[in-house]
Steps between C-alpha positions, in 0.01 A plus 500: 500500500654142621842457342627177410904376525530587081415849625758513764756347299428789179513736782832397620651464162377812401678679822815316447474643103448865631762509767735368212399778204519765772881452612584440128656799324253589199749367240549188620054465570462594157761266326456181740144547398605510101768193509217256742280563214763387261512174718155442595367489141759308370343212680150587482309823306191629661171491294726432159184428292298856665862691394517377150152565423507839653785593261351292218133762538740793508757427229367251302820546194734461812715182476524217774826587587426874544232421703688275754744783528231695602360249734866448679571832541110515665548293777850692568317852496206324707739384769694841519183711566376255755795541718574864416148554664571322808855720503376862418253450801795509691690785337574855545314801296843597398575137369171472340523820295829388397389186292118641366608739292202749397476683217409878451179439343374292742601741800261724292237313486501388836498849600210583270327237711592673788370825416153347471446439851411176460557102486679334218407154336819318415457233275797237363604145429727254643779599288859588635540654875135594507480579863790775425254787364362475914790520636610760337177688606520412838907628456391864366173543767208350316239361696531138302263217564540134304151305489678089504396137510368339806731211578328199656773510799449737695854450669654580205275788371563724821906430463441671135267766620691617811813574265277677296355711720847602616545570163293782556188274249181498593433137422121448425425132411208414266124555563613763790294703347466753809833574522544533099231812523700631779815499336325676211358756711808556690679538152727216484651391148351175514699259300347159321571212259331491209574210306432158586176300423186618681275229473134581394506780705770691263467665166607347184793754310750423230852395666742409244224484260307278683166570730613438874283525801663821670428668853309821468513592861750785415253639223192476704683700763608760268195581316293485803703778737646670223836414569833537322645192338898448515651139340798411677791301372837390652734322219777390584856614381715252303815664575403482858343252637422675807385831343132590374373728257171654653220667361167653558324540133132692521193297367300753369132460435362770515306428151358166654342697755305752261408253235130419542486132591379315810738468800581113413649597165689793650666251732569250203701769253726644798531136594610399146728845529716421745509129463619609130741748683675223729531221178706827313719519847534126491648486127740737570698206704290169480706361737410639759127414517329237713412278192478208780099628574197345317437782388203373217374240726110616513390568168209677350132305502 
């Protein structure tokens, strides 16, 4: 592709950025990050109006004040987990496993994936550290693959991916749908977002008690090679900053499968499952949720 100067200058910026979070001790990443949130929206608060409403949908006897709370302590938590993920691609397996803190359960089920001989669908939301759950795989031998955005400069997008990769990710971007069946088939926990608007190409499920146009790529997937289901959420410790509590919870469904209804509807109830699965994960600490998406942009016909 033909690059123009705006590209050159991103790219630039962007490799100034790294080389800065990578010499940075951890602490320091993660609390810079917190306190040039602080500053940032004090002058100016990104997508106010789309925040507000978000939190109006989902707790509509919450107070103004409550929800601005909310909404500051957003774009702190937002800020954090952008430049943790530029640091952890830099950090040691011992270092990682020191701050994503895994739980027994979730070992278990992880394991019960393993013993299946087969890939894994993991499905979550951008809420707290949520590339910690692949880390953490990639930390304790998992063969871990993220599916991410295409970014429209290309400079930039290969300065993400080649940290990734070092990571020990398989990075496949969108519509690379070649490589997605081959990480399947090579039984790679396959992890993917699940909760920002879809367009008229997603399904319509209750989020906060309110139909939202949701991705069913990880459903589709599931149902259609049999695979095991894992959600995957990294929340943040308060007492901490720099510490994560990380689990693996199973999405069972089992009883979608047998019921005798067409494919389509199949897809739409484990859909609505784990979409219902990641808004209980997201009450649990509201804070800590990406309430900045337009999330109920497209609405039903």
């Amino acid at each position: 592709m033909k690059y123009r100067t705006s590209h050159y200058f991103e790219y630039y910026v962007m490799l100034i950025f790294q080389w800065m979070i990578r010499v940075l001790p951890l602490k320091l990443v993660v609390f810079s990050a917190k306190y040039l949130a602080v500053m940032i929206t004090f002058l100016y608060k990104v997508r106010d109006k789309v925040v507000l409403d978000n939190l109006t949908t989902a707790y509509p006897e919450m107070d103004i004040l409550s929800k601005k709370k909310i909404r500051n302590e957003m774009y702190q938590q937002i800020l954090m987990s952008m430049f943790e993920s530029y640091k952890y691609m830099y950090l040691s397996k011992e270092e990682k496993l020191k701050n994503i803190l895994t739980d027994e359960q979730s070992r278990e089920n992880v394991d019960k994936v393993l013993k299946t001989d087969r890939s894994c669908i993991v499905v979550g939301g951008h809420y707290g550290f949520f590339e910690g759950g692949a880390h953490y795989g990639t930390c304790i031998g998992l063969l871990s693959a993220v599916v991410v955005a295409n970014q429209k400069n290309k400079l930039t997008e290969e300065l993400i991916d080649i940290p990734r990769k070092n990571s020990g990710f398989l990075v496949i971007h969108r519509k690379e749908m070649r490589t997605l069946i081959k990480a399947i088939k090579e039984k790679y926990f396959i992890a993917l977002l699940s909760d920002q608007n879809a367009g008229r190409k997603g399904m319509f499920v209750p989020f906060f008690g309110k139909l939202a146009s949701t991705h069913q790529n990880p459903a589709v997937l599931a149902i259609k090679y049999s695979l095991p289901m894992l959600l995957a959420v990294t929340r943040r410790r308060k007492d901490d900053l720099t510490k994560h509590d990380n689990y693996f919870i199973e999405v069972k469904y089992d009883d979608i499968l047998n019921m005798d209804i067409d494919k389509d509807e199949k897809v739409l109830r484990l859909v609505t499952r784990y979409t219902k699965m990641i808004e209980v994960e997201i009450k649990k600490d509201p804070t800590q949720y990406w309430w900045i998406h337009k999330r109920y942009k497209t609405r039903p016909q």
